[in-house]
BALO-791897 format. One record per residue (C-alpha): chain; y, z, x negated. Coordinates in nm, 2 decimals. Example, Ala and Ser with C-alpha at 12.3 -4.5 7.8 and 13.67 -1.06 7.14 Angstrom:
<atoms>
- unit | py | pz | px
- A | -0.45 | 0.78 | -1.23
- A | -0.11 | 0.71 | -1.37
</atoms>
This chain:
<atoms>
- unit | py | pz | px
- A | 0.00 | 0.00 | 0.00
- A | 0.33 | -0.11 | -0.16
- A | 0.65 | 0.08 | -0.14
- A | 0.82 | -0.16 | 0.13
- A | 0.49 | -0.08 | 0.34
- A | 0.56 | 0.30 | 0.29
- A | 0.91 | 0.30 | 0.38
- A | 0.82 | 0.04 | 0.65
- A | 0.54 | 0.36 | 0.77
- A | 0.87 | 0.59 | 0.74
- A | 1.06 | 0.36 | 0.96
- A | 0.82 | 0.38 | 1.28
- A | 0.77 | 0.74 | 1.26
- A | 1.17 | 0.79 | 1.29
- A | 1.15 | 0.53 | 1.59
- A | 0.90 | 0.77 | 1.73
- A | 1.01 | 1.10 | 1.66
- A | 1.07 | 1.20 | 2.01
- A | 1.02 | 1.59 | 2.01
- A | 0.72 | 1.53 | 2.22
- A | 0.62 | 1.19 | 2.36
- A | 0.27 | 1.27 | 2.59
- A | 0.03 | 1.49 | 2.69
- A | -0.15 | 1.53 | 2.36
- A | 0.19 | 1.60 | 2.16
- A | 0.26 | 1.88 | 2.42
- A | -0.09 | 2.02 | 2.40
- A | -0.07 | 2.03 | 2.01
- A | 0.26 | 2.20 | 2.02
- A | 0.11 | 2.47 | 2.26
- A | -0.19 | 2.51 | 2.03
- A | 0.00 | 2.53 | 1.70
- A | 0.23 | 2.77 | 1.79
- A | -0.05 | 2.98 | 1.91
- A | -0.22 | 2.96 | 1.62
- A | 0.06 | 3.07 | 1.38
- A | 0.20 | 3.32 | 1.58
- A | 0.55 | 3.52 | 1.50
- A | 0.73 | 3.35 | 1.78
- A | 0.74 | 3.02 | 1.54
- A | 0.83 | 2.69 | 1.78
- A | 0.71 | 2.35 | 1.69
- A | 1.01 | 2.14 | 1.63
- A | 0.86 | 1.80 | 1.73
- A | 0.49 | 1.64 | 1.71
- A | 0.46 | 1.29 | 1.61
- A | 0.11 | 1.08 | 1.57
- A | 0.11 | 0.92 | 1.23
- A | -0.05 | 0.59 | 1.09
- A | -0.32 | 0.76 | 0.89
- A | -0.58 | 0.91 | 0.93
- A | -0.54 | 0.96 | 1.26
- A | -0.34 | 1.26 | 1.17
- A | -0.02 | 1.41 | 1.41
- A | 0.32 | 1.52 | 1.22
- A | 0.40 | 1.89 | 1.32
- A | 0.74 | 1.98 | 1.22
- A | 0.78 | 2.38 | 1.23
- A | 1.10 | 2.52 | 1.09
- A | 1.23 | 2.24 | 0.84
- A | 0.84 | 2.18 | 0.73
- A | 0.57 | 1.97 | 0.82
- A | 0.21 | 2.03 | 0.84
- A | -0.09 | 1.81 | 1.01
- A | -0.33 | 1.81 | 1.26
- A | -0.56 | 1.65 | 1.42
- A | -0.58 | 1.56 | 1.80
- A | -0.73 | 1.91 | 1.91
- A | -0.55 | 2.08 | 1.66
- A | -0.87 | 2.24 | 1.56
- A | -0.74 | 2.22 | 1.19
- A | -0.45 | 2.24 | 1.03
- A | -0.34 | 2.13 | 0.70
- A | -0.08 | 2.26 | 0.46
- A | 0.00 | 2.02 | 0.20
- A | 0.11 | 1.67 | 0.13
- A | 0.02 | 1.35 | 0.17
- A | 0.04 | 1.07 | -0.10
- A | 0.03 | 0.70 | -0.15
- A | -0.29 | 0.65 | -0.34
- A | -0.14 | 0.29 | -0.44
- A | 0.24 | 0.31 | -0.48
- A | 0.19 | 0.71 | -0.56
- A | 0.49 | 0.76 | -0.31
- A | 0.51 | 1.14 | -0.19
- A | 0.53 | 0.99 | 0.19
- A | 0.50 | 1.40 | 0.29
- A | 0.88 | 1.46 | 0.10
- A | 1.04 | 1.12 | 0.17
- A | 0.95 | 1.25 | 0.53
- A | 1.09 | 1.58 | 0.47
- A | 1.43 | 1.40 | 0.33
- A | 1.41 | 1.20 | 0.63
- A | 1.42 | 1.45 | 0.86
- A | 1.66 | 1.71 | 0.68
- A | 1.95 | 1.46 | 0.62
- A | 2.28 | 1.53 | 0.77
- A | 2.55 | 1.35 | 0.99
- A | 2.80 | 1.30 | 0.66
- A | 3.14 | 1.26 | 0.84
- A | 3.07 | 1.64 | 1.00
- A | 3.10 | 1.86 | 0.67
- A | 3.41 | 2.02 | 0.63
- A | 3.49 | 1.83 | 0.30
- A | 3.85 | 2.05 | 0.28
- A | 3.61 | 2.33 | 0.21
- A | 3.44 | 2.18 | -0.10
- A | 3.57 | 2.12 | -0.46
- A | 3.66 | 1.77 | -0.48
- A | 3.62 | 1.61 | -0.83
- A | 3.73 | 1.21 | -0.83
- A | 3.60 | 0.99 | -1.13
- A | 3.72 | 0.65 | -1.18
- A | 3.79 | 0.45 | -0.82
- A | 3.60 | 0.75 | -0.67
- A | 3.45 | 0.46 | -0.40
- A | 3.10 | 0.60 | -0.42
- A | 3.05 | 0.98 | -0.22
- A | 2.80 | 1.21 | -0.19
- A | 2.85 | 1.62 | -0.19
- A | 2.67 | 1.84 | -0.39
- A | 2.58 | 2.20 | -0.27
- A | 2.52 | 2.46 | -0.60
- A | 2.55 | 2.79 | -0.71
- A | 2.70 | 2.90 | -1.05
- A | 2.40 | 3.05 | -1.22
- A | 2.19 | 2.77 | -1.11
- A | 2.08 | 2.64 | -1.46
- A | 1.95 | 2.28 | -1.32
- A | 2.33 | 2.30 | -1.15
- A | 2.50 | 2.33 | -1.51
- A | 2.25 | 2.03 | -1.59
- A | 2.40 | 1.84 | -1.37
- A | 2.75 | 1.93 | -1.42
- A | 2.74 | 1.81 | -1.73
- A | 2.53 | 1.48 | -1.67
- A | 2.82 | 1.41 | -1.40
- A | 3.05 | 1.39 | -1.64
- A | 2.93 | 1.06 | -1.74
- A | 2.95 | 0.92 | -1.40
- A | 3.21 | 0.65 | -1.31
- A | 3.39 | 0.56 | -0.97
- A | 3.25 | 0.86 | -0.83
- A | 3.38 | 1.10 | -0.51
- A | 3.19 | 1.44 | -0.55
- A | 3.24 | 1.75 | -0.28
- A | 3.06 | 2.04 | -0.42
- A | 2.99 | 2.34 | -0.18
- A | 2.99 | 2.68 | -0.37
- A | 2.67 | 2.77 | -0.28
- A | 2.59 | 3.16 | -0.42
- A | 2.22 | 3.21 | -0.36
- A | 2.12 | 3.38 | -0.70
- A | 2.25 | 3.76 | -0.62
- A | 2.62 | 3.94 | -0.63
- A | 2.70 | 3.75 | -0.96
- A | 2.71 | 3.44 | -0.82
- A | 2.87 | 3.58 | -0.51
- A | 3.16 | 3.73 | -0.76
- A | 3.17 | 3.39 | -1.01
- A | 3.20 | 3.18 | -0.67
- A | 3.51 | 3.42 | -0.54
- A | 3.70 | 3.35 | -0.84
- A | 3.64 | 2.99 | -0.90
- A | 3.73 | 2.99 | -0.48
- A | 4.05 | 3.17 | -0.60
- A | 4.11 | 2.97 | -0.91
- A | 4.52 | 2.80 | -0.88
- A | 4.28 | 2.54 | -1.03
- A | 3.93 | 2.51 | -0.85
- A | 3.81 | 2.25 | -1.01
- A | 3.88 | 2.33 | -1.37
- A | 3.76 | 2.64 | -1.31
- A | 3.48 | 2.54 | -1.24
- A | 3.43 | 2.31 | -1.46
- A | 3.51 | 2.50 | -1.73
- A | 3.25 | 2.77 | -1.62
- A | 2.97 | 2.48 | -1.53
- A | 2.99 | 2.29 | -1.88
- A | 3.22 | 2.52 | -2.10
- A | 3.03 | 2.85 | -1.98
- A | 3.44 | 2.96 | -2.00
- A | 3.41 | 3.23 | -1.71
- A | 3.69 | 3.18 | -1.45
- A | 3.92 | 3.52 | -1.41
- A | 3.85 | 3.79 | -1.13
- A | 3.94 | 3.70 | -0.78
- A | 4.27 | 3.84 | -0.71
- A | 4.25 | 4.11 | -0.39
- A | 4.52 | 3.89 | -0.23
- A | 4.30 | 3.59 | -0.23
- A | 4.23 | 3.45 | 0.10
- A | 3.87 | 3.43 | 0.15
- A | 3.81 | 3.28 | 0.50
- A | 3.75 | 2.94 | 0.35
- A | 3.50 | 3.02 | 0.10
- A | 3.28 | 3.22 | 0.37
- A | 3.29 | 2.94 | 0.54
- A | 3.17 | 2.71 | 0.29
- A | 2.90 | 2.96 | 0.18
- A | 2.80 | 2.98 | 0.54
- A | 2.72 | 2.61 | 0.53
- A | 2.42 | 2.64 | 0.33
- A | 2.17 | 2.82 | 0.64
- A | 2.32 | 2.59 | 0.84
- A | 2.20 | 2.31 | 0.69
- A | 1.90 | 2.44 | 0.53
- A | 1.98 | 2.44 | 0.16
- A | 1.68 | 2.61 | 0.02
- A | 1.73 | 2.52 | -0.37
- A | 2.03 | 2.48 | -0.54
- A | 2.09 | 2.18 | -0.63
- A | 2.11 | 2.00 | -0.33
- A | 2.29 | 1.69 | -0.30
- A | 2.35 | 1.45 | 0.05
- A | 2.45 | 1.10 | 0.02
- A | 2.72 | 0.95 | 0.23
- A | 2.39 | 0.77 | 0.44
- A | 2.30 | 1.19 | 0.54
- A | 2.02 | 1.14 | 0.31
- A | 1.94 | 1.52 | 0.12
- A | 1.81 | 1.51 | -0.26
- A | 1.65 | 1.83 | -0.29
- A | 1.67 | 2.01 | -0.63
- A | 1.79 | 1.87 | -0.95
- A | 1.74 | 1.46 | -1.05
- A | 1.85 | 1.25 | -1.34
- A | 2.15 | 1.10 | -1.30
- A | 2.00 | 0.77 | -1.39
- A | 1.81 | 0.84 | -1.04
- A | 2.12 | 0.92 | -0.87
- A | 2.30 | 0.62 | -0.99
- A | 2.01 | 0.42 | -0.84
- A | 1.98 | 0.58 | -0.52
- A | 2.41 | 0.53 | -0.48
- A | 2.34 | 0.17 | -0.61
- A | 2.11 | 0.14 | -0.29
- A | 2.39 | 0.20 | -0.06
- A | 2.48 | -0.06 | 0.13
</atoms>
């Protein structure tokens, strides 16, 4: 199976994905959510074209079934041929985001060259892979990057976030701290820090699990850290 036919099996299962399309979707949903218990719901239940497997999406994860759901199974499903992950380019599928919604006034905005290519980042400053790549998007050109402070590591990256937030110069701060490992001052007591909740609030809402995460201006989520050589192709692919 090539990687058009993969992404062409990606395709139909996002034309299907009705939450629940028939009888046997319902009475898998009933069945799973019995079987796991702790008030879990199943999102949506979608039959796939292999193995005669159904998709059960169940708080931001998939598993599988089969039509009884007498068996679940917890894992991954690969291309044997084009060694595709199908399981995570699923996953990505599913977790992408409506672009034009986040509060970009919220994020630091960093402009490189005509700046004509966007995506936002979402990272905390202790994240090691995040200093990675920092640096690495240094190198970019005609780049438009929002990154969300994203403090997920403990109260140190709660405190470094407050005073980049409060920076006169966000960007540089952070910067600075991200590439330089020059710590930005203290967050003044005055500083106003409605705006930085906020932003630190839109992590559980959109399911940022890892730091990094990044979303293309298609919605589509990278989870964790990639190359910047992969990121350059994955922008190149935007039409």
């Amino acid at each position: 199976m090539s990687i058009k036919h993969t992404a062409a099996l990606l395709c139909a299962l996002a034309a299907a994905s009705v939450a629940f399309a028939g009888p046997v979707e319902d009475s898998i949903k009933t069945a799973v959510e019995t079987a796991i218990g702790n008030g879990s719901k199943v999102e949506g239940v979608t039959k796939t074209p292999y193995l005669g497997l159904y998709e059960v999406r169940i708080g931001g994860e998939i598993l599988y079934t089969d039509e009884k759901a007498n068996y679940l199974i917890l894992g991954e499903i690969l291309d044997a041929k084009s060694r595709q992950n199908i399981t995570q380019q699923r996953v990505n599928q599913l977790s992408g985001i409506n672009f034009a919604e986040l509060p970009l006034e919220l994020a630091i905005k960093q402009v490189r060259g005509t700046g004509k290519r966007v995506f936002a980042t979402f990272e905390d400053p202790n994240c090691g892979y995040c200093k990675k790549l920092a640096k690495e998007l240094l190198t970019m050109d005609n780049v438009t990057v929002y990154t969300f402070l994203t403090p997920v590591l403990g109260p140190d990256s709660v405190k470094k976030s407050e005073a980049i937030w409060c920076s006169p110069d966000r960007l540089k701060a952070w910067n600075d701290w991200m590439t330089g490992n020059v710590a930005p001052a203290s967050a003044a007591a005055s500083c106003d820090m409605a705006g930085f909740q906020k932003a630190a609030a839109l992590g559980e809402k959109y399911r940022v699990r890892g730091t990094p995460t990044i979303f293309l201006s298609t919605g589509e989520r990278i989870p964790g850290y990639v190359p910047v050589a992969q990121l350059e192709k994955r922008l190149s692919a935007i039409k």
